[in-house]
C-alpha positions in Angstrom: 0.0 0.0 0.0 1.3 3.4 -1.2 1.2 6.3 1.0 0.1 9.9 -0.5 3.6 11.2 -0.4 4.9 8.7 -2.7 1.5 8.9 -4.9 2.6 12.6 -5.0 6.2 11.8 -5.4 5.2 9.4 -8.8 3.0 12.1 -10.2 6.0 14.8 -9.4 8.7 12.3 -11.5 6.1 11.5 -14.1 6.1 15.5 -14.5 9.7 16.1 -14.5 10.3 13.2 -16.9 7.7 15.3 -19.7 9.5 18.6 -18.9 13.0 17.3 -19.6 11.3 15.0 -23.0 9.7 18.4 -24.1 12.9 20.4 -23.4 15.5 18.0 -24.6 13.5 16.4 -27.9 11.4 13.2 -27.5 14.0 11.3 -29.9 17.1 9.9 -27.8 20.4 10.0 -30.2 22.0 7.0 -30.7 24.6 6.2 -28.2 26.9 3.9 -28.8 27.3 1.3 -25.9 30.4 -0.9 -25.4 29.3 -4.7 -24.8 32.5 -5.2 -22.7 31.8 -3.2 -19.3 28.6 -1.8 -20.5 29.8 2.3 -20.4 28.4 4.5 -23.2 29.7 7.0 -24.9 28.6 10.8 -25.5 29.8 14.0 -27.0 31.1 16.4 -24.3 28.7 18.6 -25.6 25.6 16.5 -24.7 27.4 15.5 -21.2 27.4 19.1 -20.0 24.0 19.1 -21.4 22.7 16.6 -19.2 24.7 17.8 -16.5 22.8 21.3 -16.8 19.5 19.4 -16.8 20.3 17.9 -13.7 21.6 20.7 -11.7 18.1 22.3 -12.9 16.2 19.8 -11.8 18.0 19.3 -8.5 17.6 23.2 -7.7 13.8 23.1 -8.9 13.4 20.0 -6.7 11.5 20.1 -3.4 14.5 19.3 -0.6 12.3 17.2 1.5 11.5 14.9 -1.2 15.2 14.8 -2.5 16.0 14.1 1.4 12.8 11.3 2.0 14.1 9.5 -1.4 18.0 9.1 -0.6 17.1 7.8 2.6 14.9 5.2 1.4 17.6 4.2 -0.8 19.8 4.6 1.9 17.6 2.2 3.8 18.6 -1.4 3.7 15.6 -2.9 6.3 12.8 -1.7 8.3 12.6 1.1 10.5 13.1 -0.2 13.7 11.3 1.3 16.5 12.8 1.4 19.8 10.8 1.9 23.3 11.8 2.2 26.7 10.1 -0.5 29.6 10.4 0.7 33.0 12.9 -2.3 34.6 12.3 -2.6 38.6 14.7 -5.3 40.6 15.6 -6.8 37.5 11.9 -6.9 36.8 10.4 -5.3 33.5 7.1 -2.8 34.6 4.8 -4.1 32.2 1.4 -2.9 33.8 -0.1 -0.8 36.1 -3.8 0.3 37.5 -4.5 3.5 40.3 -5.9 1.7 43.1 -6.7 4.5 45.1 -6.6 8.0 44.5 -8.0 10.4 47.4 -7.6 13.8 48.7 -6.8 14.8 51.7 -8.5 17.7 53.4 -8.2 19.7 56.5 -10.5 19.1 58.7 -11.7 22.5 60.1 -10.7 24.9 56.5 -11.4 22.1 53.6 -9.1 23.0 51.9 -6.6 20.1 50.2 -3.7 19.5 52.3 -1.9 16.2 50.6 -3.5 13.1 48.6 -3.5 9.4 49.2 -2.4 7.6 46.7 -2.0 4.0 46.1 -0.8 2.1 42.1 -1.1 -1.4 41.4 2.1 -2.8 39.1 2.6 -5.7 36.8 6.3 -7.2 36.9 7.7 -9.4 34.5 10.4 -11.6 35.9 13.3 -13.1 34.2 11.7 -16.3 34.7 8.3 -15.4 32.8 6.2 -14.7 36.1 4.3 -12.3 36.5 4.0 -10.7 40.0 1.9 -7.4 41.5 3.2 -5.0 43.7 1.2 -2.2 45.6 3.1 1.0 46.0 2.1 4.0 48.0 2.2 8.0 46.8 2.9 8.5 43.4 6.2 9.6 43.8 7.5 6.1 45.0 5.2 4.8 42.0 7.1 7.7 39.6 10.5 6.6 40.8 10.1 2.9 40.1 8.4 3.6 36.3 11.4 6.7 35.4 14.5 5.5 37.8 15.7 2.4 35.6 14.9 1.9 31.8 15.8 -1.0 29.4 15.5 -0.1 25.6 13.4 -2.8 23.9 12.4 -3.0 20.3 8.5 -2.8 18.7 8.6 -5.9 15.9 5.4 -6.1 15.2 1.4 -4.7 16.3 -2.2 -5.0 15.8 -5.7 -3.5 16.7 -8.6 -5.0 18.2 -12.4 -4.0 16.8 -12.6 -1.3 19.7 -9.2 0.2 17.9 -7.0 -0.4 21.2 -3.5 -1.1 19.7 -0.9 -4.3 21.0 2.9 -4.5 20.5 4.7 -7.2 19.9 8.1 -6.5 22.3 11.2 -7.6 21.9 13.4 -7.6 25.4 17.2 -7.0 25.6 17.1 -10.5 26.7 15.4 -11.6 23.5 11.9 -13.0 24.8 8.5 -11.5 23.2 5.7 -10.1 24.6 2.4 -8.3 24.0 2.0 -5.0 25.3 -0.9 -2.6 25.1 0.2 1.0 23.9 -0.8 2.2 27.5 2.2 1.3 29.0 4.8 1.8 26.6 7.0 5.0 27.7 
């Protein structure tokens, strides 16, 4: 499936390609080609011709295309898309749910005076358990998701009828695992 940009990018070539067949002649002179390494050879005249087509074309170009198509030819795979998992005592944070979240008040002004705060996690162990922890106040819960980090790599996704989106996950240590978009940071 083509994207619009390289729809637009086709129709862009397919114009250039009639500007230079308009400007140069639609007949191509015969060129003599040697069978032996396959060069061809060419007037100097109609070299610096072409070269003067292509330094047109090249400052008539739009850069970002010139830039999007050398790196795709540049490109020798997929993009690979790299995430960070939240890694607690060797233990990769792969879920989490507020238990409770309540404010505090004082109790003669009302007014807020803290919160009361209490986070559900899902760890994935080395083994392939998976274990909860409860964790109080959400900067204990903050510190544990944003202290330690392992970059893991996104091979592959899909969505459900509801449009929620899975990952397919690949750990440093090479396992795989689904992961909703929720908890990717």
């Amino acid at each position: 499936m083509e994207n619009n940009q390289d729809i637009k990018s086709e129709e862009v070539n397919k114009e250039v390609k009639k500007e230079v067949e308009v400007r140069v002649g639609n007949t191509t002179p015969e060129v003599p080609v040697s069978a032996e390494d396959g060069s061809v050879n060419i007037s100097k005249q109609e070299w610096e011709k072409v070269q003067e087509q292509l330094k047109m074309l090249e400052s008539v170009a739009d850069k970002g295309r010139v830039f999007n198509y050398e790196n795709q030819k540049a490109a020798t795979g997929k993009k690979v898309k790299k995430i960070k998992l939240s890694v607690w005592n060797g233990k990769f944070v792969i879920g989490w749910a507020t238990i409770k979240d309540i404010l505090v008040k004082h109790p003669t002004t009302g007014m807020t005076v803290g919160e009361e705060q209490q986070y559900e996690l899902l760890l994935l162990a080395p083994d392939g358990t998976i274990s909860k922890l409860k964790v109080d106040g959400y900067v204990r819960f903050s510190d544990i998701r944003y202290t330690e980090r392992a970059e893991c790599t996104i091979i592959g996704q899909s969505e459900d009828y509801d449009g929620k989106i899975t990952f397919d996950v690949q750990l440093p240590d090479g396992r795989v695992i689904k992961l909703s978009d929720r908890f990717i940071n």
